[in-house]
N, C-alpha and C positions, 0 to 999 in steps of 0.2 A: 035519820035523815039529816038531823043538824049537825051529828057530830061526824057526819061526811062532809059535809057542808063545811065545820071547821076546819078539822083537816086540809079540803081544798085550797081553803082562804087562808091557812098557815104555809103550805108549799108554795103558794104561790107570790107571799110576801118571803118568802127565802130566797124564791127565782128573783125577785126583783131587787132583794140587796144583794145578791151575786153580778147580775147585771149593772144596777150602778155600781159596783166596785168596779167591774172591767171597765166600764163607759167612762172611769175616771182616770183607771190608769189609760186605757185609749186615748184618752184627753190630755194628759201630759208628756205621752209619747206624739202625739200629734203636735206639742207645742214645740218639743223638743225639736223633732226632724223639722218644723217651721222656724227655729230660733239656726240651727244648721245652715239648714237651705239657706238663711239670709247673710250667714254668715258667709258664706261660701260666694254669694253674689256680690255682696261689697268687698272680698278679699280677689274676685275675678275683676272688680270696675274701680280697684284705686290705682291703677297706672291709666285711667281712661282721664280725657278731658274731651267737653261738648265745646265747638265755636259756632255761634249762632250770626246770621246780618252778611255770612259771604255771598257772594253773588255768585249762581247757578248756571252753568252752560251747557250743552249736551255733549259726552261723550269726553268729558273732564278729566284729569288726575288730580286726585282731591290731595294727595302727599304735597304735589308742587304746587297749589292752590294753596295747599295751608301754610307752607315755609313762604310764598310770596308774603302771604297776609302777615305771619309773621313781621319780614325783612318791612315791609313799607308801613304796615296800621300799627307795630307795636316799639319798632327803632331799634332791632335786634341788629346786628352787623351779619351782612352776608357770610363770613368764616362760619359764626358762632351758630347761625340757620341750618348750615349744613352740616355740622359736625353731630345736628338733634339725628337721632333714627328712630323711626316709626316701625311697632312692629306690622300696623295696617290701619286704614282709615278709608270710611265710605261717608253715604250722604245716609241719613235713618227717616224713615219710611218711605210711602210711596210717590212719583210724581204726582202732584195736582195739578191740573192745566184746567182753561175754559177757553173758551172759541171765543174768540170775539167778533167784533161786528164785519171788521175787515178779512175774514178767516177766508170770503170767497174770493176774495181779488188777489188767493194766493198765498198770503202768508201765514205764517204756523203759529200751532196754537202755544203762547208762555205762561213760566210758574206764575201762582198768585206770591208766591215768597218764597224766598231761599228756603232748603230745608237747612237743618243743621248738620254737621258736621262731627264727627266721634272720630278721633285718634287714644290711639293707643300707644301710649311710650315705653322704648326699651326698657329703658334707666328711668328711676323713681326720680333723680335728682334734678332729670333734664324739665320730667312735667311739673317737677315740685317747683322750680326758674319760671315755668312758663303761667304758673297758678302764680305766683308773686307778682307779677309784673303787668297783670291784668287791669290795676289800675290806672292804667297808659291810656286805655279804652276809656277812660271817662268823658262822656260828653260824643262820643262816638255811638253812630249805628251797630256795633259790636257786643257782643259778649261772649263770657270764657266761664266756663261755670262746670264742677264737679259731677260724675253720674254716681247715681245712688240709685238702687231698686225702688220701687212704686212704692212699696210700703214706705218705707225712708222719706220720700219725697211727700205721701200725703200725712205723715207725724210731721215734717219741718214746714209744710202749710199751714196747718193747725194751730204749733207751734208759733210760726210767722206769718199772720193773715196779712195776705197782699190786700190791700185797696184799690180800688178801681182807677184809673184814671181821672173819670169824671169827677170823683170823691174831692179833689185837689182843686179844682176850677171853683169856683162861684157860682152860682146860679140863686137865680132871681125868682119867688116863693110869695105867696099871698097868706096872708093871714088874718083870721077876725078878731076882732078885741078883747075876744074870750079867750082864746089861744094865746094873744100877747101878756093876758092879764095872769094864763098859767103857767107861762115862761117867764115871768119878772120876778124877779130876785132870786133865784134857784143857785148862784155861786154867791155862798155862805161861809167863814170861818168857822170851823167846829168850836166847841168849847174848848177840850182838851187841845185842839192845835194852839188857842190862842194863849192859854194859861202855858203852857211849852215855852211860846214865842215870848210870854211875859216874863217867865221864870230868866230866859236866856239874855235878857234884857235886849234885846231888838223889835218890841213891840213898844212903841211910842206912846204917851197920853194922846190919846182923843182930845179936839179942841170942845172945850163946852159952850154950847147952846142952852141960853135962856129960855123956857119950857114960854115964854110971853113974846118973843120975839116975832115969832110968827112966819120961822123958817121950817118949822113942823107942820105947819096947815095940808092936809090933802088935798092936791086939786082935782077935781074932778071934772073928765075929759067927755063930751058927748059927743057921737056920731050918727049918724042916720042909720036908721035900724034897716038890715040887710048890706050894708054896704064893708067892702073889705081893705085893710089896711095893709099894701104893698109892703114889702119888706126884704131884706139881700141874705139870703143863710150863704153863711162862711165857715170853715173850719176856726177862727180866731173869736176869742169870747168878745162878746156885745158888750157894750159900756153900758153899765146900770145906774141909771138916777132911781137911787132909795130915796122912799117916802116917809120914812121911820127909822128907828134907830138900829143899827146892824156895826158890825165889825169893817173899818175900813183900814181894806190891806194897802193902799196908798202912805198910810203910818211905819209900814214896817222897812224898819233898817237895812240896809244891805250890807252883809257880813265884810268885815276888811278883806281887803287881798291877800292870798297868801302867798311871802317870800318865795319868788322865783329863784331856784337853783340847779345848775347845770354843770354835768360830771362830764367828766375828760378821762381819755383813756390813754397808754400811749404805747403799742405794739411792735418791738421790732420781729417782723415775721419769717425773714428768710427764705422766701418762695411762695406766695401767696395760694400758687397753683394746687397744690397740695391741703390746702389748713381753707379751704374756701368754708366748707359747711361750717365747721367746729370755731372759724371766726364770728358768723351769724348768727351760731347759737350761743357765743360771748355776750354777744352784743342785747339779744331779747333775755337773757338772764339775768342779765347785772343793770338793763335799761340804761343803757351806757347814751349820752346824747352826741356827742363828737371823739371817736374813734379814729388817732393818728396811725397809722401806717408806715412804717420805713423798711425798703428792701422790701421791694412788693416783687424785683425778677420780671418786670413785665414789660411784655415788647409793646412798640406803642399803636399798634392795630390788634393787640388783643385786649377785648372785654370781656372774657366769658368766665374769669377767677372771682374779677369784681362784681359781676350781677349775680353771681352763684354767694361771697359773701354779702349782698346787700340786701337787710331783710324789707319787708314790705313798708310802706310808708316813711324809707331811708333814701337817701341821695349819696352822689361822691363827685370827689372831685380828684383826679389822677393825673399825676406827671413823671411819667416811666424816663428811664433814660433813654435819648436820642439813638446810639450808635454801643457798641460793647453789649457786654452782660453785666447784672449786678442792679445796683440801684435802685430809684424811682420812688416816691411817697404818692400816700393818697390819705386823702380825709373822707370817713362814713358819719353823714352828719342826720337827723332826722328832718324831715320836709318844712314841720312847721316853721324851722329856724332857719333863716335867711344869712345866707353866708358867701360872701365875694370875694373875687380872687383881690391883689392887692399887689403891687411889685413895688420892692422896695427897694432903693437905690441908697445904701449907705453910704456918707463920704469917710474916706480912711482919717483915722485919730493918731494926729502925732502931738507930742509933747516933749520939753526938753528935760534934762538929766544932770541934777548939779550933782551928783557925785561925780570925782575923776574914775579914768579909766586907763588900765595901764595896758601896755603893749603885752602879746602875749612872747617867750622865751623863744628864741632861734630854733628851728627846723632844721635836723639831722637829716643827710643823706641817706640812712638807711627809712626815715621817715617818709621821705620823698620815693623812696621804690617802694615802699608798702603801700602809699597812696596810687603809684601808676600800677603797680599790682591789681588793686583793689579794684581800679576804675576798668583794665582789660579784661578783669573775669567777670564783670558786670555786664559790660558791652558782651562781651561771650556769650554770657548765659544769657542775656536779651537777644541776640540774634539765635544761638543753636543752644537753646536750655538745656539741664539734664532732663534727663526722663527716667522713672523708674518702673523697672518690669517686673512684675512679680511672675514668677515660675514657680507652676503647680509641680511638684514632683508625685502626686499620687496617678497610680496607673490600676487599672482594672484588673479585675482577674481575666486570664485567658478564655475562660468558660464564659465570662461573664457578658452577653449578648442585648444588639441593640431592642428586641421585643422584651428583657428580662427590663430595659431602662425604663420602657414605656409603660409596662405593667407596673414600674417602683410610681413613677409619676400619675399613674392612675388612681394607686394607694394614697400617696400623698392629698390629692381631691377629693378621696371619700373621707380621709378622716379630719379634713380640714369641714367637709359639710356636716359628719357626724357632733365636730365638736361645736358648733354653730348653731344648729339644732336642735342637739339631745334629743333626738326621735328614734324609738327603737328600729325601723323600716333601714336608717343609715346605716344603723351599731351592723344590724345583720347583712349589713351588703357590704360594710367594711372589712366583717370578720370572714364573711365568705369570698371575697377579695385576696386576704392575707395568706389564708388558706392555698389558695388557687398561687399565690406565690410563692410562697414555699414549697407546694411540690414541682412547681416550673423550674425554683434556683435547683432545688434536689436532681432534675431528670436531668437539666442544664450539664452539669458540673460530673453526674454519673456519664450521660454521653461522652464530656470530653475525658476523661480520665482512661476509660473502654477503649476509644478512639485510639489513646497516645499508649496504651501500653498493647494494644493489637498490631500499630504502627513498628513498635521497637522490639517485637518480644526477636529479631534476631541481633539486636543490639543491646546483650544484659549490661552492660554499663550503665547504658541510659533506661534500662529497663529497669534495675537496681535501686537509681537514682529516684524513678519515679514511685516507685515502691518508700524509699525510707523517705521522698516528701510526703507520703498520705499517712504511713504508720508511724514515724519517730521524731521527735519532736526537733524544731532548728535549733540547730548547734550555737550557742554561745561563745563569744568572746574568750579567747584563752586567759587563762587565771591570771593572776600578776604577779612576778617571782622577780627576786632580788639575784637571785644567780644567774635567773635566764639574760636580767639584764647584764650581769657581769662581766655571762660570757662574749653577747654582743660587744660588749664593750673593749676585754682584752682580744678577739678577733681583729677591731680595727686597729686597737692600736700595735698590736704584731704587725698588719698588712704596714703601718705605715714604718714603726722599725727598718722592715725588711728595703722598703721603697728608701730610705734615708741609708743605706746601708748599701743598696746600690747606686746608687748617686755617688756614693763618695768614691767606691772603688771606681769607677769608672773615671772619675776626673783625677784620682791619683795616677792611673796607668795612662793619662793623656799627658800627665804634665812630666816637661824633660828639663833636669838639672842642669845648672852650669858647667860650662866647663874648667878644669882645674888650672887648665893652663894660663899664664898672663901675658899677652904682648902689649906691652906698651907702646904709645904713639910715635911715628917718625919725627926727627925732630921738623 
């Protein structure tokens, strides 16, 4: 009987290291799909932003509700509002209403509070401007704050315990002398801080007191027994009258200031429009404090280059050109530094020149047409410039059709996101893509070939023709020969021989001799 009994109690401690072995990989396969899942939630909620404090109306569009809030609570320029696109945006949860007392004489029941607001941005860079600039809201019923799944939210609680409201105020606390007596003196210098603070030499001597003086006496305070001593709790620590001898941090030194230094940058950028990000993230890597600008290209009603490169707790100051293209500076300075514009009116510097100066050499007429030369093809080209046209001389093949172009350009997007990626899911949609083109150029090019020698087969010329273009290869350049040229050569100069040869005879046989006879003149 026992040693069934063993038995039993041995299978049955096997079944249970088998089980906790599953129960553990179950466990880390459950953490896994939970570490997924979450991943997958905050990689669905980083193009999201929450606006909380808008005001709620029935039967709203919360898209033009938000760009409103935008354009007026945050000072975004109406161009710059419009150009953001939302891929959707609602109000998140339910309404809450209550009736109130006036509810029978008519009117309807309102929120107790806005709810908030969730959009969702196309472009990562447009919500990434609009998370920057959040601090515009300061001091406002407003706010603009990131979505992160519950979990998230109650680790950065945790992490960052909110305080209550009330915690901040003052309020007014009774206490009896027992309690006062086990609150006094409780903020102490440790040993080890003080010997730190002495070694560092900013811990002061102590002034010494004469042990007879009679500034060490205890005095001892009587109250009527039951009775309680009123008293203010604050967040700010109590001033403590010691009774006995303690460490007084009133002795300790304050560390000298340390040398203020401030970096300069100076960028000519050439289009600001273009280099917005990659200027921002100059600027937070190198903690650059005033960032020049020249050739920022910017017209003078756009802002949308300069808040995309101005990183948080950054300011600017920009003066685009008026009228043209080209131009314009701006300065990225940081907040704390206070910086004003300033116009400066220089007066022009003249001075005199004791060296002599001599005339310069007489002007040649040919001088003087080079100079009116110069100045009419200027004036020319300032009114009717050149212009140059570049001509593509590449032409397509005949077969080569507008669905084979769209199919090329559809290749070109898969393998542009393959190489972006490196995800096998692309590699095999690219390669099955290429696939799919190649035998489209292949039928492409076999149709029209079919096509053109079906067309011709009673024209063998061109039937011929089309044959040695698919079978034989194009014909080359003829060779280079010294006789070939020769013969061109004594061919013409025979034709002209022969040309110089008629010519003469022709004008011999026009012309007539003298005649032999002579009369002389009557007298």
């Amino acid at each position: 009987m026992l040693d069934l009994l063993r038995e039993e109690i041995s299978g049955l401690r096997q079944t249970v290291s088998t089980m906790e072995v599953k129960v553990t990989e179950l466990t880390k396969d459950n953490n896994e799909l939970r570490a997924s899942l979450l991943d997958l939630q905050v990689r669905s909620m980083r193009d999201n932003l929450i606006l909380t404090g808008i005001a709620e109306t029935p039967n709203e569009d919360t898209e033009e509700k938000v760009k409103d809030f935008l354009h007026k609570e945050m000072d975004i320029p109406k161009d710059n509002v419009e150009a953001i696109s939302f891929a959707w945006s609602h109000r998140l949860g339910k309404v809450k209403t209550f009736a109130k007392a006036t509810a029978s004489r008519g009117r309807s029941s309102q929120p107790r509070s806005p709810r908030p607001i969730i959009v969702k941005f196309e472009l990562s860079k447009q919500r990434e401007m609009i998370r920057r600039l959040a601090p515009r809201l300061r001091g406002k019923p407003y706010g603009i704050s990131e979505q992160f799944p519950p979990v998230i939210v109650d680790r950065r609680r945790a992490l960052m315990p909110i305080s209550p409201p009330d915690a901040v105020k003052a309020t007014e606390h009774t206490y009896a002398p027992s309690d006062l007596h086990a609150l006094n003196n409780n903020h102490r210098l440790t040993t080890a801080a003080a010997t730190a603070a002495s070694n560092a030499g900013i811990l002061s001597r102590r002034r010494y007191i004469h042990r007879g003086s009679g500034h060490n006496r205890h005095r001892t305070l009587h109250y009527p027994k039951g009775t309680n001593i009123p008293s203010l709790w604050t967040n700010s620590r109590p001033h403590v009258n010691t009774t006995h001898r303690t460490s007084n941090l009133s002795n300790l030194r304050s560390p000298p200031p340390a040398p203020l230094s401030i970096s300069f940058a100076l960028l000519n950028t050439r289009s600001l429009t273009n280099k917005s990000p990659v200027i921002s993230e100059l600027i937070l890597d190198n903690n650059i404090d005033f960032l020049l600008l020249t050739e920022t290209w910017q017209q003078p009603s756009d802002y949308y280059a300069l808040n995309q490169a101005t990183p948080t707790n950054y300011s600017y100051i920009a003066k685009p050109r008026s009228s043209g293209r080209g131009g314009g500076i701006a300065v990225l300075h940081k907040q704390s530094l206070s910086v004003t514009e300033l116009d400066l009116n220089l007066p022009p510097i003249s001075f005199p020149l004791p060296s002599p100066l001599t005339r310069p050499p007489p002007s040649s007429p040919d001088d003087y047409a080079i100079l009116l030369d110069s100045i009419l093809s200027d004036s020319l080209n300032s009114m009717a410039p050149w212009k140059t046209i570049t001509v593509s001389f590449t032409t397509s093949s005949p077969w080569y059709t507008s669905e084979l172009r769209t199919m090329k350009q559809t290749g070109r997007q898969l393998e542009r996101l393959y190489k972006k990626t490196h995800l096998t899911v692309h590699a095999e949609a690219y390669k099955q893509h290429i696939s799919s083109y190649r035998d489209a150029l292949l039928a492409a090019k076999s149709a029209h070939y079919s096509t053109l020698i079906n067309s011709t087969n009673r024209n063998p010329r061109i039937l011929f023709s089309t044959v040695k273009t698919l079978l034989q290869p194009p014909d080359n350049n003829p060779p280079s020969s010294t006789d070939l040229c020769n013969s061109f050569l004594h061919s013409f100069n025979n034709k002209i021989s022969q040309i110089n040869t008629s010519l003469t005879a022709s004008i011999t046989n026009s012309f007539t001799p003298p005649s032999p006879d002579f009369h002389p003149p009557p007298p």
